[in-house]
PDB file of N, CA, C and O in Angstrom:
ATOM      1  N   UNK A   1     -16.523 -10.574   1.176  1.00  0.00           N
ATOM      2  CA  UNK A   1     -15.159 -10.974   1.470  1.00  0.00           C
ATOM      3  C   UNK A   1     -15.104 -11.934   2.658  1.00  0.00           C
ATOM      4  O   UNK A   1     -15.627 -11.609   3.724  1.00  0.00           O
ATOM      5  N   UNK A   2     -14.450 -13.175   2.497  1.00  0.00           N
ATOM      6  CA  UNK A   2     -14.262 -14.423   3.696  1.00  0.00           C
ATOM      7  C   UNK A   2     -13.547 -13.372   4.848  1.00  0.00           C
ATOM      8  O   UNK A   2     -14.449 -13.333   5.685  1.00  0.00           O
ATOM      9  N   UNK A   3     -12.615 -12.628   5.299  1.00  0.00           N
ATOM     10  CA  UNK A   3     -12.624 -12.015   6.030  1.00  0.00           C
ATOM     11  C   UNK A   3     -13.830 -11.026   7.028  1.00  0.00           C
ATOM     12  O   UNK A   3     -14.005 -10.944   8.243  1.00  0.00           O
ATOM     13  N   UNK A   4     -14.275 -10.596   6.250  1.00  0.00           N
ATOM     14  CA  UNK A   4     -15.531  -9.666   6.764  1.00  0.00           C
ATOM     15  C   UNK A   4     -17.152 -10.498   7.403  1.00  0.00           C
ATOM     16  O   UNK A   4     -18.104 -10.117   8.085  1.00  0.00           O
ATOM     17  N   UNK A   5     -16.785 -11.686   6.772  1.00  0.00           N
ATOM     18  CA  UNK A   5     -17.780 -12.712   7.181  1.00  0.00           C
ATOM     19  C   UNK A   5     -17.376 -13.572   7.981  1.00  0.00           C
ATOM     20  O   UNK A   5     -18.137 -14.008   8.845  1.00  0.00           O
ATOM     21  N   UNK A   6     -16.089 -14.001   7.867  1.00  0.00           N
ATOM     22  CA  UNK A   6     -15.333 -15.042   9.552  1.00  0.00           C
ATOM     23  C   UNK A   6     -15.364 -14.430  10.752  1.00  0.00           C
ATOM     24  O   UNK A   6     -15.754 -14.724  11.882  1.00  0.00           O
ATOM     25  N   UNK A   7     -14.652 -13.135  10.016  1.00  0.00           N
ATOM     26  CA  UNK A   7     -14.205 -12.350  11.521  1.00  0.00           C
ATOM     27  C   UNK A   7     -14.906 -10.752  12.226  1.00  0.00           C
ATOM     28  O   UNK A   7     -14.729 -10.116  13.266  1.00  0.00           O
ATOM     29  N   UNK A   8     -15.550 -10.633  11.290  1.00  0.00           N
ATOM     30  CA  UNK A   8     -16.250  -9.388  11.668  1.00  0.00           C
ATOM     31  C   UNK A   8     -15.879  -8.524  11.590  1.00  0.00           C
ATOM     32  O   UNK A   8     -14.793  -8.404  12.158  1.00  0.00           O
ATOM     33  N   UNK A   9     -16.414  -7.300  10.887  1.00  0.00           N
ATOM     34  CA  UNK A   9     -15.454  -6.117  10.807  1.00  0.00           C
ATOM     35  C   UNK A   9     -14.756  -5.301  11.912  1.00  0.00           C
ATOM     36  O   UNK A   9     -14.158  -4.280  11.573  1.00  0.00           O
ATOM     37  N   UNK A  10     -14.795  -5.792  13.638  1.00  0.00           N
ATOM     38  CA  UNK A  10     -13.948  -5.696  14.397  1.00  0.00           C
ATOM     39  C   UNK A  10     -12.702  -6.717  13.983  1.00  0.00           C
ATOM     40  O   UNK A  10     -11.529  -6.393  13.795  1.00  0.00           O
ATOM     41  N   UNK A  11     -13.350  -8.173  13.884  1.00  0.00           N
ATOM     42  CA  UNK A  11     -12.040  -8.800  14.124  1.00  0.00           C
ATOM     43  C   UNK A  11     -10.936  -8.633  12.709  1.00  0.00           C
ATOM     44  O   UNK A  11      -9.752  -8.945  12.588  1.00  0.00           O
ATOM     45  N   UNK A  12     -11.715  -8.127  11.937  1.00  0.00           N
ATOM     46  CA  UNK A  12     -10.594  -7.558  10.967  1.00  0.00           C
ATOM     47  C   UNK A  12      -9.827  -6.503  11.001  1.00  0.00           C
ATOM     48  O   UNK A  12      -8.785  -6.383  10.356  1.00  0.00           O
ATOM     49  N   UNK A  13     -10.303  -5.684  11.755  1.00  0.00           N
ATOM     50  CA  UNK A  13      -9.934  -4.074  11.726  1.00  0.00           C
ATOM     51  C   UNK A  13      -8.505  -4.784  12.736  1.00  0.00           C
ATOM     52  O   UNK A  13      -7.365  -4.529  12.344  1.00  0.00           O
ATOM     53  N   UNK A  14      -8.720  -5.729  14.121  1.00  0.00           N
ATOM     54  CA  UNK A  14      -7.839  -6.055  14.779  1.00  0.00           C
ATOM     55  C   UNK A  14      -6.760  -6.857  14.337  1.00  0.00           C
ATOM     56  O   UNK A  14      -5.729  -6.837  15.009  1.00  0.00           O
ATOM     57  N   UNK A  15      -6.831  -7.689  13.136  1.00  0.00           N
ATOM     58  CA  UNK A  15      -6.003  -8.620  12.932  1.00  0.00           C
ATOM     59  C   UNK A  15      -4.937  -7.156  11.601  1.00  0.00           C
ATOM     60  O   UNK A  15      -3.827  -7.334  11.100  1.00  0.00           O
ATOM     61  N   UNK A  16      -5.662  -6.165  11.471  1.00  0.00           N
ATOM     62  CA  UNK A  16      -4.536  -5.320  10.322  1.00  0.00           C
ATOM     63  C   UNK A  16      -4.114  -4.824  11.444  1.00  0.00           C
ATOM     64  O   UNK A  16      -2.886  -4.734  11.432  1.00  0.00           O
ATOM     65  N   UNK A  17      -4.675  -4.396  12.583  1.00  0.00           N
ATOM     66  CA  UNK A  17      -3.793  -3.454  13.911  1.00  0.00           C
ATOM     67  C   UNK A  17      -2.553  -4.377  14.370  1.00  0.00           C
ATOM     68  O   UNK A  17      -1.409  -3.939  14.253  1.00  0.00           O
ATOM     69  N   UNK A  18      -2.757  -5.448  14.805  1.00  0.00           N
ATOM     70  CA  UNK A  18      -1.608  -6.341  14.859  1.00  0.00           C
ATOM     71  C   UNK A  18      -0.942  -6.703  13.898  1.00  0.00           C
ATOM     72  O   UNK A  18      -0.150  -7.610  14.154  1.00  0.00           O
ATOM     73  N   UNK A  19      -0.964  -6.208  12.514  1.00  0.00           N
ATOM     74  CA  UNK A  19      -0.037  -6.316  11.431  1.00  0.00           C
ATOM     75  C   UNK A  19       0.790  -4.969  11.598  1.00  0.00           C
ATOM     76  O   UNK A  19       2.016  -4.912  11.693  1.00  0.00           O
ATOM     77  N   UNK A  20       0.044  -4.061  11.615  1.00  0.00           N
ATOM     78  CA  UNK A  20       0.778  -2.391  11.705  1.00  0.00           C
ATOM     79  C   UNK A  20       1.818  -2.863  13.071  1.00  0.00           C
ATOM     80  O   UNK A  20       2.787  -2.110  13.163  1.00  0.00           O
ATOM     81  N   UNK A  21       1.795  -3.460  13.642  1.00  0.00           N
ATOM     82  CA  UNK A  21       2.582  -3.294  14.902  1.00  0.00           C
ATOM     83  C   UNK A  21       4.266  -3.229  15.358  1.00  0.00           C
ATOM     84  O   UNK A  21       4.915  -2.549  16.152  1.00  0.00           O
ATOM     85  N   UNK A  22       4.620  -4.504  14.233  1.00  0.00           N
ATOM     86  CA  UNK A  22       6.023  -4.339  13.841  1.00  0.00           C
ATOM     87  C   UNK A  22       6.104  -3.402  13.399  1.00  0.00           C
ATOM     88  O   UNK A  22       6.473  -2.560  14.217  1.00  0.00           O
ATOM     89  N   UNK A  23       5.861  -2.826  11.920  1.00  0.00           N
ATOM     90  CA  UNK A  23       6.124  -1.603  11.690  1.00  0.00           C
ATOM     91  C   UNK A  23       6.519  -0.678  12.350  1.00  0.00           C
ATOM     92  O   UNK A  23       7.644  -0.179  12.369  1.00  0.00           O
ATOM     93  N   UNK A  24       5.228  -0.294  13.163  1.00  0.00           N
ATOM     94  CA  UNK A  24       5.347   0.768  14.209  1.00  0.00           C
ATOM     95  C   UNK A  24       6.400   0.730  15.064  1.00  0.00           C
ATOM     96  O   UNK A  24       6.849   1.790  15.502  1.00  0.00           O
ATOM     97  N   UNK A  25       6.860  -0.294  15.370  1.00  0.00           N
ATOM     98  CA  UNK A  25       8.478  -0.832  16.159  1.00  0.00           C
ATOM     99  C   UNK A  25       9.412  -0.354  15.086  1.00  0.00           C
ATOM    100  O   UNK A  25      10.138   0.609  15.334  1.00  0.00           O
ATOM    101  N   UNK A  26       9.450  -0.873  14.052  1.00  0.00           N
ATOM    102  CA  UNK A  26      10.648  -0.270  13.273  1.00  0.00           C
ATOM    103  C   UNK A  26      11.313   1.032  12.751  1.00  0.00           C
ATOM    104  O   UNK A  26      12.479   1.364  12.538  1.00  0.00           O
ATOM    105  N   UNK A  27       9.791   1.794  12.598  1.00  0.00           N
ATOM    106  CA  UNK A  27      10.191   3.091  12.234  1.00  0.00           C
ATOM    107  C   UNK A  27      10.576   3.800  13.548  1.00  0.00           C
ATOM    108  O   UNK A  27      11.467   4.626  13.748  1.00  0.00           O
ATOM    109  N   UNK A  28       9.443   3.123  14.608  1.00  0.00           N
ATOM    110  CA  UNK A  28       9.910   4.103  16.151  1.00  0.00           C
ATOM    111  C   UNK A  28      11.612   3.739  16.182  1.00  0.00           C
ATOM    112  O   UNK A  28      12.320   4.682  16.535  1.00  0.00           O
ATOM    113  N   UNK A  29      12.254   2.553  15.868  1.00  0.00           N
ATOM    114  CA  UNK A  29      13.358   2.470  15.988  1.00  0.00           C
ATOM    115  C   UNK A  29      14.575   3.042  15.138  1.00  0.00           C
ATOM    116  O   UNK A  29      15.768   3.095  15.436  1.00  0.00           O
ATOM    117  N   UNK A  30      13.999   3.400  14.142  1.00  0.00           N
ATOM    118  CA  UNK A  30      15.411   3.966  12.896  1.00  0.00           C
ATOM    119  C   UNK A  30      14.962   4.934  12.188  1.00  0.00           C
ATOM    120  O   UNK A  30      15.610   5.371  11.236  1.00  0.00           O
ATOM    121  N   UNK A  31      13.945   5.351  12.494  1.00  0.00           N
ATOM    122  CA  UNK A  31      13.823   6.792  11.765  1.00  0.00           C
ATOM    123  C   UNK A  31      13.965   7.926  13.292  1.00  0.00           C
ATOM    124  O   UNK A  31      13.396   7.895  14.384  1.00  0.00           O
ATOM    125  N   UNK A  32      14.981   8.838  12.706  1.00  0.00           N
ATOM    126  CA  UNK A  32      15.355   9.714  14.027  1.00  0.00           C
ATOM    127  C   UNK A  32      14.331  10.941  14.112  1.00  0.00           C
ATOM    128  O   UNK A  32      13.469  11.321  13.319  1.00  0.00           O
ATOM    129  N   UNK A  33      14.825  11.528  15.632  1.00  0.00           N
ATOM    130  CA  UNK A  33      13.682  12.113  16.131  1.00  0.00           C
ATOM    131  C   UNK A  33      13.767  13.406  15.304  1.00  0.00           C
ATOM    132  O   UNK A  33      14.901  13.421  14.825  1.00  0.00           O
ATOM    133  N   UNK A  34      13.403  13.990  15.097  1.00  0.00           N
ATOM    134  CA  UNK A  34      14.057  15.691  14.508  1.00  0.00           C
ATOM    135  C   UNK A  34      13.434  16.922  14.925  1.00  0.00           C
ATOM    136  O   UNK A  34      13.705  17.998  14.392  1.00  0.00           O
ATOM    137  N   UNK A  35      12.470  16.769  16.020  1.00  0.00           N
ATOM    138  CA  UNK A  35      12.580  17.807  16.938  1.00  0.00           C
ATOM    139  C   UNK A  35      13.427  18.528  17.632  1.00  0.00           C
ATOM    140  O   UNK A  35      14.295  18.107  18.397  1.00  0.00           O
ATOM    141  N   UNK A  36      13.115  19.877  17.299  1.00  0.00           N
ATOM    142  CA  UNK A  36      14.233  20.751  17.452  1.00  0.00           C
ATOM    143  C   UNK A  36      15.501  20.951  16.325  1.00  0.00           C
ATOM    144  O   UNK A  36      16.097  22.007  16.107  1.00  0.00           O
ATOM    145  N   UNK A  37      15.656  20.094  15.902  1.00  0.00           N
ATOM    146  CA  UNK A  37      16.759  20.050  14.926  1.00  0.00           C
ATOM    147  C   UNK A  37      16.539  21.065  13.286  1.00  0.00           C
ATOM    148  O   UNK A  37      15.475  21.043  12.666  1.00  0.00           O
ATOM    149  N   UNK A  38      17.601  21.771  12.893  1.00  0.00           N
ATOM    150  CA  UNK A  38      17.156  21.869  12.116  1.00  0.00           C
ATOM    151  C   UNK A  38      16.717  21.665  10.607  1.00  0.00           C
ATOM    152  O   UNK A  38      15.903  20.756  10.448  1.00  0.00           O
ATOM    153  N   UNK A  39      17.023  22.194   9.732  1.00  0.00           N
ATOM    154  CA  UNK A  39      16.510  21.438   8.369  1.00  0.00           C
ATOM    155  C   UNK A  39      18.601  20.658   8.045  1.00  0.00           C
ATOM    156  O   UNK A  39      18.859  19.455   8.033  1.00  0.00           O
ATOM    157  N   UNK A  40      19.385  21.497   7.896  1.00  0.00           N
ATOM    158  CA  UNK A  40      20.362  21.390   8.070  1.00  0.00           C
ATOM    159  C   UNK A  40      21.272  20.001   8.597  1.00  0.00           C
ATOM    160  O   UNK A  40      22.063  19.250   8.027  1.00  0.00           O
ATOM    161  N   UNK A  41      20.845  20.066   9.672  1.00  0.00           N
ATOM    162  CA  UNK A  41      21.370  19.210  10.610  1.00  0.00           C
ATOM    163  C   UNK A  41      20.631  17.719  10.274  1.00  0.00           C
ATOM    164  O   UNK A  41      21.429  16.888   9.841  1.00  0.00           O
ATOM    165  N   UNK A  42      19.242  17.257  10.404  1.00  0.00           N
ATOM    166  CA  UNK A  42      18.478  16.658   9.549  1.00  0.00           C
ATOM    167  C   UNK A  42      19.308  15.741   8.337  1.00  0.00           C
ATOM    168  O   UNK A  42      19.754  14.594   8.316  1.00  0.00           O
ATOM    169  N   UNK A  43      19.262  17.029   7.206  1.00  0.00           N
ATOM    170  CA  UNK A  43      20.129  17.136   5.781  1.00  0.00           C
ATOM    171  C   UNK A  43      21.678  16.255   6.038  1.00  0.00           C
ATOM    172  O   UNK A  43      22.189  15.421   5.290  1.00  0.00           O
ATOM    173  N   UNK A  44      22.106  16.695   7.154  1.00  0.00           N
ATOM    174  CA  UNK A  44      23.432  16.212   7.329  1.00  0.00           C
ATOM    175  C   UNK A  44      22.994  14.755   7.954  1.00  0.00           C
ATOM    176  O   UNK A  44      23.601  13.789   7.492  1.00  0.00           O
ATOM    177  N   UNK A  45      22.184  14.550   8.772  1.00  0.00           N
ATOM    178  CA  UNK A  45      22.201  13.126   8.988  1.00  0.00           C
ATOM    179  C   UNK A  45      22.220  11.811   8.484  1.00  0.00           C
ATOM    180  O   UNK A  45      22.725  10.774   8.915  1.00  0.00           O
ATOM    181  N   UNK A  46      21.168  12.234   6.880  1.00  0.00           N
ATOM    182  CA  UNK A  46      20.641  11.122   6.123  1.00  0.00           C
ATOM    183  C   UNK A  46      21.604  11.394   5.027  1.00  0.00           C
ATOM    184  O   UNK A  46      21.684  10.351   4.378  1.00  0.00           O
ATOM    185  N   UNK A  47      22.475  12.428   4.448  1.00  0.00           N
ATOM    186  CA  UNK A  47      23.774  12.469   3.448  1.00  0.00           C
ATOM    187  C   UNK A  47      24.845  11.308   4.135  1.00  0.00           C
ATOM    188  O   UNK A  47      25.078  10.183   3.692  1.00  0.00           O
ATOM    189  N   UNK A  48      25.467  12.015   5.472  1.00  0.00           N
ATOM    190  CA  UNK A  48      26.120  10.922   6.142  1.00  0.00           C
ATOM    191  C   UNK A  48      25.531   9.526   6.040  1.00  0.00           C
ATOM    192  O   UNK A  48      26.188   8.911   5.200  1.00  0.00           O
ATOM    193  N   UNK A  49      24.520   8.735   6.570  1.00  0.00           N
ATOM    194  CA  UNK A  49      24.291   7.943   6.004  1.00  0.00           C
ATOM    195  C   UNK A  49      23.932   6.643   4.649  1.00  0.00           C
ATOM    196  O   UNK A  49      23.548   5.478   4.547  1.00  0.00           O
ATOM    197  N   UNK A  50      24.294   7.610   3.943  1.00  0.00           N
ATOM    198  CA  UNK A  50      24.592   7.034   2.616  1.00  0.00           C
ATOM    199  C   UNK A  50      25.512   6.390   2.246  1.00  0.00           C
ATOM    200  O   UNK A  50      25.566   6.003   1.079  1.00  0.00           O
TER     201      UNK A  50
END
């Protein structure tokens, strides 16, 4: 694979880590926390949102 031979299987492993990164911003941002909460309450959050 031209990847595994340009960049090395570090510099590949790094260029998908900096792809995951937005992601990781987005869900940290809109998926809620639900510790402590219970199944219920949860249940009621994502119905309301519909």
């Amino acid at each position: 694979p031209w990847m595994l031979q340009n960049l090395t299987p570090a510099g590949t492993f790094f260029l998908f880590a900096l792809m995951c990164v937005p992601y990781m911003l987005i869900v940290w941002k809109l998926v809620p926390e639900t510790t402590g909460k219970s199944l219920e309450e949860i249940e009621r959050y994502w119905t309301r949102s519909e």
